[in-house]
N, C-alpha and C positions, 0 to 999 in steps of 0.2 A: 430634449429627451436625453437620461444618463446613456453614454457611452456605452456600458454595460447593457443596457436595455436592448442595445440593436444587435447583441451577439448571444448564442446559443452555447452550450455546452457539450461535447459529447465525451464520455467517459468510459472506455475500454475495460471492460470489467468480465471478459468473456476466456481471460486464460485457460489452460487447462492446467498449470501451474507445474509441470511436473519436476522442476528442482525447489518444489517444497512439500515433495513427497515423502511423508504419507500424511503429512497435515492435510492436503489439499484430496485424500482418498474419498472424502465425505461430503467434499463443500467447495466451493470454486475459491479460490487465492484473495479473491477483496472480500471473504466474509472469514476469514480465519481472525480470531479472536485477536485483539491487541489493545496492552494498555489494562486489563483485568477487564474492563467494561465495554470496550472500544471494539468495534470490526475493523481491521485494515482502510477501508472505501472509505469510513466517516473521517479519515483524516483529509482526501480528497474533496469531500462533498463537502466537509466543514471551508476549508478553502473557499469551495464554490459561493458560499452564503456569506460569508466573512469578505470576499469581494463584489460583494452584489451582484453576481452570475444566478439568475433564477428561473433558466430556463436551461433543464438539464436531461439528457437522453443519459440513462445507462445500458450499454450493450451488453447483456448476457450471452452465455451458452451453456456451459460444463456445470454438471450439477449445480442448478441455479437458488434450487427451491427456495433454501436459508436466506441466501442473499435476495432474493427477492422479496420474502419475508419479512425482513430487517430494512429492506428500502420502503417496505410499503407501511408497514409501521412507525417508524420513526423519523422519515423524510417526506412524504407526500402529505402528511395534515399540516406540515407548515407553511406550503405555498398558498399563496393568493390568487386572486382571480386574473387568469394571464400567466402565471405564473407554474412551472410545473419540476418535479424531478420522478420522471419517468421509466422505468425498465423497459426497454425492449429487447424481447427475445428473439433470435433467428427467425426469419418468416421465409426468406430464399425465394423472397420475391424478383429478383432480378438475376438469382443462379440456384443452381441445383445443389449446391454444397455449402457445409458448413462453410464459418468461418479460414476462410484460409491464412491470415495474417490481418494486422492491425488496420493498416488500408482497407481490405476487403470487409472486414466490419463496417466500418463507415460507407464506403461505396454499397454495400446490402440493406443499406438502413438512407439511402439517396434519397427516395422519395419521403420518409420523415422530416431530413432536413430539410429539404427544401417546401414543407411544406410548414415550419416557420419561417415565416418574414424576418431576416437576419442580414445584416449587413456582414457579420465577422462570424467564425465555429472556432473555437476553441478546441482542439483534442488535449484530453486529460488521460492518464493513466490512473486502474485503481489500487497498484500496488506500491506504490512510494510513501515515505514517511517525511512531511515537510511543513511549514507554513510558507505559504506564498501568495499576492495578493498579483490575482489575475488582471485586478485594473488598473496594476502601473504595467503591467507589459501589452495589455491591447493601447493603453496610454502612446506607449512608446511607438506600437505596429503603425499608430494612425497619423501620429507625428513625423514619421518616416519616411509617410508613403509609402508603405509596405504592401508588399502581396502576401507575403506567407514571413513569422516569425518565428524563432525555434527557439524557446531557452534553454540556457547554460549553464553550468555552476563551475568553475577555477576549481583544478582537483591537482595531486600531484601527477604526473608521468606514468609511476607506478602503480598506482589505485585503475586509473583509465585503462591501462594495455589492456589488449584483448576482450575488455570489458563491457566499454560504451563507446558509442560513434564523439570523435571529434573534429569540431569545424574551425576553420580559419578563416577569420574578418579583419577587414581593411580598417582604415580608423572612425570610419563611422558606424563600424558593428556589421557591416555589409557581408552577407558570406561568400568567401571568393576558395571556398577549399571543404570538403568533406569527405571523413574515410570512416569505414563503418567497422570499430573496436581493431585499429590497427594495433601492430606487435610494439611502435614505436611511433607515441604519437607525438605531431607535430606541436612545438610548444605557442602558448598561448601569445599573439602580437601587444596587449596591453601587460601579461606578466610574465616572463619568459621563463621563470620558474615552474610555473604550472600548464593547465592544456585546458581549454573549452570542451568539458564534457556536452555531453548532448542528454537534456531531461526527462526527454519522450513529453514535451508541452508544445505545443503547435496554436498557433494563430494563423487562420487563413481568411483570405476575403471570401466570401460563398459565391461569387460571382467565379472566383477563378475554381476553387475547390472542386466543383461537382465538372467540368473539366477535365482535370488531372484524375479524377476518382474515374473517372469511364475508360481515358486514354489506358491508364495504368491495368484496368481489368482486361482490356483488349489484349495485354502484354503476353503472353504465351510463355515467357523468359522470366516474366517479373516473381516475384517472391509475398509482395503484394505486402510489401510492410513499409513503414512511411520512412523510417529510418535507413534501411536498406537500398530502398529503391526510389523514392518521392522525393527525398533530399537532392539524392545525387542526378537523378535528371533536369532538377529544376531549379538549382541556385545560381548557374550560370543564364539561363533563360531569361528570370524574374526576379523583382525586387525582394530579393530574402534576406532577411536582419537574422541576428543573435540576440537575444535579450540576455542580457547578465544579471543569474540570480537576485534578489535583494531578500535575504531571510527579516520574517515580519516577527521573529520569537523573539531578534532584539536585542541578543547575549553578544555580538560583537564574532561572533564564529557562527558559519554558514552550515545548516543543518537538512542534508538532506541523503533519504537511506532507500535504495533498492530492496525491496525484501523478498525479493523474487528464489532465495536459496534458504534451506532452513540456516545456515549457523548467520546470516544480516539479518534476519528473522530474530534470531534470538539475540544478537547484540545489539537489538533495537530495542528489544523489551528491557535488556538489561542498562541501557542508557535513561531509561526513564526512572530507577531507583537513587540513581545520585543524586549525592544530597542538593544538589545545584544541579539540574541536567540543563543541558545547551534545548531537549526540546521537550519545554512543561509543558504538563498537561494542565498545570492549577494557572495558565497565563490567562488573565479576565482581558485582556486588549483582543486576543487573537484566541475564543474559546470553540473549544473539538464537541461537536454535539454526537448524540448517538439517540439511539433506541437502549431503555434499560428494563429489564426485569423486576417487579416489585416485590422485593424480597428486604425481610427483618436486618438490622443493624450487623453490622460482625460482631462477635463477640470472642473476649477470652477468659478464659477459666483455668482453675487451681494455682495457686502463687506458693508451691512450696518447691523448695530451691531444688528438688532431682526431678521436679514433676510442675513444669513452669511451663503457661500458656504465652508466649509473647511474640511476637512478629520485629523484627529490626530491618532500617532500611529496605523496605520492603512496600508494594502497594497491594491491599487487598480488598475486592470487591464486598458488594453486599450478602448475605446470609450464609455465609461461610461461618466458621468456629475453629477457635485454635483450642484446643481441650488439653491442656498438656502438651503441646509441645511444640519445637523451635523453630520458628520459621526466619531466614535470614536472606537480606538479600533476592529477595523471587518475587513475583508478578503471579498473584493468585486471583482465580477467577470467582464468578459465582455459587455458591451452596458449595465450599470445600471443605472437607472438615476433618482435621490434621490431629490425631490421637493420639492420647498420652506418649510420653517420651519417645516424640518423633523427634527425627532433625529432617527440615527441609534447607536447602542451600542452592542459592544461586539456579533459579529452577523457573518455570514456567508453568503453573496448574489450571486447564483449564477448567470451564464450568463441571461441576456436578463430579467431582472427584474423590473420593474415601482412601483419606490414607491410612491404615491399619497402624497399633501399638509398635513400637519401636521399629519402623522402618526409617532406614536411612535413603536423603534423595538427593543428589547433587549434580551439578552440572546437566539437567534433563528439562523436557518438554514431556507431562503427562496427560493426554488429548483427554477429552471431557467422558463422564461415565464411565471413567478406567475406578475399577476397584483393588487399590492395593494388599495385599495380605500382609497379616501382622509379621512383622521381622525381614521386611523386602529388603535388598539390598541395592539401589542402581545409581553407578559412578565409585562406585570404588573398587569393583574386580572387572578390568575390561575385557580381557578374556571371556571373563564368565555372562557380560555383557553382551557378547559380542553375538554371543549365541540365542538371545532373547530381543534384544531390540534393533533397531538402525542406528548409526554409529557415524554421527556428522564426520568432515576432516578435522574440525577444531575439539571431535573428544566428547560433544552433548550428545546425549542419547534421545532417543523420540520412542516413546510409547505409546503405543493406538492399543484400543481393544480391538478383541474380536471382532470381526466385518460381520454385519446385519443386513437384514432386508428391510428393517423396520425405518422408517426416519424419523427422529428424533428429533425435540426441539434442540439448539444449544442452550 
């Protein structure tokens, strides 16, 4: 039997996101658009299928609807028989309260897992942006004799502080050290330049898992997050390894993005327009599947020089229309449709968005069903910004419409 075959997946998709607020006002953090056609999770789930993981729990909570929508459409008709990528929702069958932390998800969802025959569970994150092939590091877990693995990725010092939890291994990767987002992290034993960030990727054996998952509920002190508190009681205990990244995109530089605050959010979308990005979306070795809308070709219209439809460095989804005007640099989403002597720059738009005759847009996020009026202005008077929209630290602006009761497709 593959290796893969004896282990399960679970995938924390249950944030309530709130440092990537107001995008997350509507829809939980792994369904926030990305990539023009992409949800955040299908970078995760595409992982999952890309290393033959095909048995997969996703853990919901906060506004789920979307993202359950979007799983159940475009992930669950490709499984086979045995084979599944499932949503579960809070049932609080084993406690009274939501989700408390990462742990307590999985500990809430005990009796699912174990109620597949699994030798190994993978915990996955659905907010990261990466390619990673899960079966060189259960590979490594099994070669090891592992009880529990946590992968890694080499960061500098400064990127790490305060950030993400880093561990320190001996020389066979063994973890003899972990501190969770110290001010001054200890530098890495194979690169002394850098520090073993922490992935939020977890391999454990299920024999010990469920365990740790009861003990840790029992904690009254605990915080009930694996990182915080799962690590640090049980690397001295048990055989816990580091798995050291291996990016499967290939470019020779290690690719991988939190996008847990809006301005990583937005330098992630904006990493995908270079003309060579470190993480393509067009790579056929290691391809990002999704769920897509069937909608008509883009198109662009009028080619006369003060009144020119064209899009540069830029990615734009399906049924969108550039009618006149400048689209540069930005990550457009579905049915947008950018009017006469607009300039868009450097910008995020997502589905279903009208940008009116000569408005200017720069440096911004404009959430879906936002209607812009003709002669908008946003990114160039921050003052006058400042007073209409959210105003990231790096200077992008975020636009939502009006809050509804209605819900909406994306």
């Amino acid at each position: 039997m593959s290796l893969m075959r004896q282990a399960i997946g679970v995938l924390l998709a249950g944030g309530q996101g709130e440092r990537l607020w107001p995008l997350t006002r509507d829809r939980a953090k792994p369904a926030v658009p990305f990539g023009g056609v992409y949800r955040i999770i299908d970078v995760t789930l595409s992982n999952c299928i890309n290393s033959d993981l095909r048995r997969v729990f996703v853990l919901t909570q906060y506004k789920a609807l979307s993202l359950n929508r979007h799983v159940r459409r475009g992930w669950s008709p490709i499984m086979g028989l045995g084979e599944f990528i499932e949503v579960l929702p809070p049932k609080m069958r084993v406690s009274a309260n939501w989700y408390l932390g990462t742990e307590d998800a999985v500990y809430q969802n005990i009796y699912s897992i174990g109620s597949e025959r699994s030798s190994y569970v993978l915990v996955l994150s659905g907010d990261h942006i990466y390619k990673m092939n899960y079966q060189r590091m259960l590979q490594q877990h099994v070669d090891a004799g592992a009880d529990v693995t946590a992968a890694t990725i080499e960061m500098a010092p400064e990127e790490a502080a305060n950030r993400f939890g880093v561990l320190e291994t001996d020389e066979h990767w063994r973890i003899i050290g972990f501190e969770e987002k110290p001010a001054k992290p200890k530098p890495s034993r194979a690169n002394p330049a850098k520090v073993n960030a922490s992935m939020g990727v977890y391999v454990f054996n299920t024999q010990l898992l469920i365990p740790i998952l009861i003990a840790d509920a029992e904690d009254l002190n605990s915080t009930h997050d694996f990182g915080r508190d799962i690590l640090p009681k049980i690397f001295s205990k048990y055989r816990v390894f580091a798995y050291n990244f291996v990016d499967e995109g290939q470019t020779g530089e290690l690719y991988w993005r939190d996008v847990g605050t809006v301005d990583a959010y937005y330098e992630a979308n904006m990493d995908l327009v270079a003309v060579t990005p470190v993480f393509n979306l067009y790579d056929k070795n290691w391809p990002l599947r999704t769920w897509q809308h069937q909608y008509p070709p883009v198109k662009f219209v009028f080619a006369d020089p003060d009144r020119l439809g064209v899009a540069m460095d830029s990615i734009v989804a399906g049924g969108s229309i550039i009618s006149g005007g400048r689209v540069k640099r930005s990550v457009l989403g579905y049915d947008v449709r950018v009017n006469s002597y607009c300039e868009v720059e450097n910008s995020i738009i997502f589905n279903h968005v009208n940008i009116g005759r000569y408005a200017r847009i720069r440096n911004a996020i404009i959430d879906r069903h936002v209607n812009l009026p003709e002669h908008t202005e946003i990114g160039y008077n921050l003052a006058a910004d400042k007073k209409l929209y959210q105003i990231t630290d790096a200077g992008v602006r975020v636009v939502v419409r009006e809050e509804s009761m209605l819900e909406e497709p994306e």
